[in-house]
C-alpha positions in Angstrom: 103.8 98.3 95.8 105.5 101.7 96.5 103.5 104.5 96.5 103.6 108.3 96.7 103.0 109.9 99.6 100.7 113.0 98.1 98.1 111.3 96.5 96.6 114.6 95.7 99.2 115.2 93.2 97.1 113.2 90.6 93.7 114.5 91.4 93.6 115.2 87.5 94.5 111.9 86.3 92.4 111.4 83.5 93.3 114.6 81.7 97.5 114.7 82.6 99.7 113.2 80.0 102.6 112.7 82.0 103.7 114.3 86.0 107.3 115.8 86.8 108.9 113.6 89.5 109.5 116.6 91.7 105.5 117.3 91.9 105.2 114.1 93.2 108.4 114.1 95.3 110.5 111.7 93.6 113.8 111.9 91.9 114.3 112.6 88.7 114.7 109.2 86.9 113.7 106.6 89.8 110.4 105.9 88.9 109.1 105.5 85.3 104.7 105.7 85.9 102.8 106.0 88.3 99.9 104.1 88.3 95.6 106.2 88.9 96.3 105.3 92.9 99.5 106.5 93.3 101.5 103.4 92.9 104.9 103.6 91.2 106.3 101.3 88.4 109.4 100.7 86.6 109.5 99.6 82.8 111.4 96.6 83.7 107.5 95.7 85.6 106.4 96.3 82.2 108.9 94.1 80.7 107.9 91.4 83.3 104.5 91.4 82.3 105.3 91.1 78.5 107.6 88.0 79.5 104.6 86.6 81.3 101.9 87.0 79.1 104.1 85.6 76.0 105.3 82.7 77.4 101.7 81.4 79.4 100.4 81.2 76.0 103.4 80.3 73.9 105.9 77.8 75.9 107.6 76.0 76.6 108.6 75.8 72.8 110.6 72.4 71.9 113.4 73.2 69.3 116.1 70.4 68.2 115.4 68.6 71.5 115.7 71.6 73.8 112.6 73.5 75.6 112.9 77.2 75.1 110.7 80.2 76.5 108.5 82.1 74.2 109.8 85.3 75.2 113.4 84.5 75.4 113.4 83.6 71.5 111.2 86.3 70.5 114.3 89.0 72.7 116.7 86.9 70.6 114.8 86.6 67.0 113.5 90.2 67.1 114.4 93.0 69.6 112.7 95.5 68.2 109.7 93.6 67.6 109.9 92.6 71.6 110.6 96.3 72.5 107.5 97.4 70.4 105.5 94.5 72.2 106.6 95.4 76.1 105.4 99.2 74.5 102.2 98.0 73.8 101.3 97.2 76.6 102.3 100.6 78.3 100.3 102.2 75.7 97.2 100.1 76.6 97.7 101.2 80.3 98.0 104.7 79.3 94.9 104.7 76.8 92.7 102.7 79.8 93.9 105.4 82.6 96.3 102.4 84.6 99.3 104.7 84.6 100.9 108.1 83.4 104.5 108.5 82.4 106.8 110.3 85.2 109.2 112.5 83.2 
């Protein structure tokens, strides 16, 4: 995991909503959180994780013969309703102290 290289930029974690990338010396629009420790994440991780978690507890689903994944009907079915799911989790990480937004 990439991580920033001032680590004292997030000495007050729990009580920041969200950091400027230039406090923590990133570019404006490279990273999207950064995690208690300094690591950096994308939403597309975020994403990845939703995609995971649906389909180890919901595929593969068999439909008219063919195997499908959990997560690719539920993008198909409902976008908005996957959108809102991958958001979930972000705010779960946010609520628990994982990660803060980088605006």
């Amino acid at each position: 995991m990439i991580k920033i290289n001032n680590i004292e930029a997030l000495r007050d974690f729990s009580t920041t909503v969200a950091y400027r990338a230039q406090d923590l010396g990133l570019e404006p629009g490279e990273w999207d959180f950064v995690t208690y420790n300094g690591g950096l994440q994308l939403y597309e991780d975020y994403e990845e994780m939703a995609t995971d978690a649906m389909d180890d507890t919901k595929s593969p689903i068999k439909l008219l013969g063919k195997e499908y994944k959990a997560s690719d009907i539920a993008r198909e079915v409902d976008p908005a309703g996957w959108q809102a799911f991958v958001e979930l989790g972000i705010a779960s990480a946010i609520a628990i102290n994982l990660i803060r937004k980088i605006i």
